[in-house]
N, C-alpha and C positions, 0 to 999 in steps of 0.2 A: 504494500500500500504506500509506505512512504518511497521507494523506488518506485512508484509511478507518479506518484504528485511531484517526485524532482524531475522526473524527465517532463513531466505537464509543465512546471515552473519554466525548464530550460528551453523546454522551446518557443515560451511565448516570450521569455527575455532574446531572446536569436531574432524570431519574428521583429521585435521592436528595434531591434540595432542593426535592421536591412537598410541601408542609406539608399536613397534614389536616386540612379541615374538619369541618363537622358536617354535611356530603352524608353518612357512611355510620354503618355499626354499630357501630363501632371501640369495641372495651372490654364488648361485650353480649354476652351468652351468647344461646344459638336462643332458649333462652326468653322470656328479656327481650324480646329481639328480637320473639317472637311477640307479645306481649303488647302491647307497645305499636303492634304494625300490628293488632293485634286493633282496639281502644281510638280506630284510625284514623289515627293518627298518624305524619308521614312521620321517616327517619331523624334530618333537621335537628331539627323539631320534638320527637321525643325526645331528644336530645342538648342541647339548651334545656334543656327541663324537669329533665330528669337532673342537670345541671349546676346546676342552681337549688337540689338536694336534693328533688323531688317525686318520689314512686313513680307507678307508671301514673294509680289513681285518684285520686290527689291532684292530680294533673294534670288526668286528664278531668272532675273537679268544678269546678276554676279556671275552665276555658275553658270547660265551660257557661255561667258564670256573664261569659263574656265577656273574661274577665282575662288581659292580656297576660303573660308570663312576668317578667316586669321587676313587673308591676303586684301582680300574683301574690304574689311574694317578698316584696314591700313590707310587704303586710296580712297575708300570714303570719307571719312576722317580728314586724309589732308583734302579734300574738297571736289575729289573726282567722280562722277555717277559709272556706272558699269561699262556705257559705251564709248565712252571717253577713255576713259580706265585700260580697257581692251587695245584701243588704238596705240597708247604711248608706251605698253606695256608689249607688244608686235613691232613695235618701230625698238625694241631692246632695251626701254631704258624703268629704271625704278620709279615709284611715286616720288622720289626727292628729285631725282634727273629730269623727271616731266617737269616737275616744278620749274624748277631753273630754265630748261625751253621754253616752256609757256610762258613765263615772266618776260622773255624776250619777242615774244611774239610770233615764235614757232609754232606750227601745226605739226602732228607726230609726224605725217609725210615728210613735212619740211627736214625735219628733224633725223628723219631717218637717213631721208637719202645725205643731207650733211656727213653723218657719223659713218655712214658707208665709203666717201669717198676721202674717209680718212682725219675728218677735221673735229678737231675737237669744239665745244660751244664759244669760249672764248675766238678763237680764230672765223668759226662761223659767221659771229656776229661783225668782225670784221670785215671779213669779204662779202656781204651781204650788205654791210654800208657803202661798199666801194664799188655796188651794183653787179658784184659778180653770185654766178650761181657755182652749186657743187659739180665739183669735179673729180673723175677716178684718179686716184693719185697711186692705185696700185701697180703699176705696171714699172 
């Protein structure tokens, strides 16, 4: 008898010290919850994004565009939306490096083809005062 009221004890102390991950919907209304298995997305994976501050589509634009939720936040943060994001992030450069273009008044295009043909942003913004465009300098 008392070896059954311990193990009855221990397993409801066990039971109480399951800590929740982000396996379930915990904190989301049906809707929500619809929404983001609509959008594809399993509970963990919303509960990331959630947690990041992204609503559904802010989310499902990230991750088209590839972006991890860490990666996400980052370019958010400093000021970028996902399709923006995608572009300066294709043209090779980080959210601090877009920054620094953009602040000059580069388009990741622009941006790209610059850094392709060798020139770093300092010298960019030079030759592009002096009305010239980029050139391959690899050869």
């Amino acid at each position: 008898m008392v070896r059954h009221l311990l193990v009855v004890v221990l397993v409801g102390w066990l039971a109480g010290c399951v800590v929740h991950s982000h396996d379930d919907w915990d904190g989301m209304s049906q809707t929500e919850i619809a929404s983001w298995k609509a959008a594809g997305f399993t509970a963990e994976q919303a509960q990331d994004w959630r947690a990041a501050g992204f609503t559904v589509p802010q989310a499902q634009a990230w991750q088209t565009g590839t972006f991890s939720v860490v990666e996400a936040r980052e370019w958010h943060q400093a000021g970028y939306m996902a399709t923006d994001a995608a572009q300066w992030r294709a043209a090779g450069l980080t959210y601090h490096e877009a920054a620094e273009w953009r602040s000059h008044q580069f388009t990741p295009l622009e941006a790209r083809r610059w850094i392709e043909s060798g020139y770093s942003l300092p010298e960019a913004i030079e030759q592009r005062a002096n009305g010239l465009e980029p050139i391959d300098r690899s050869y």
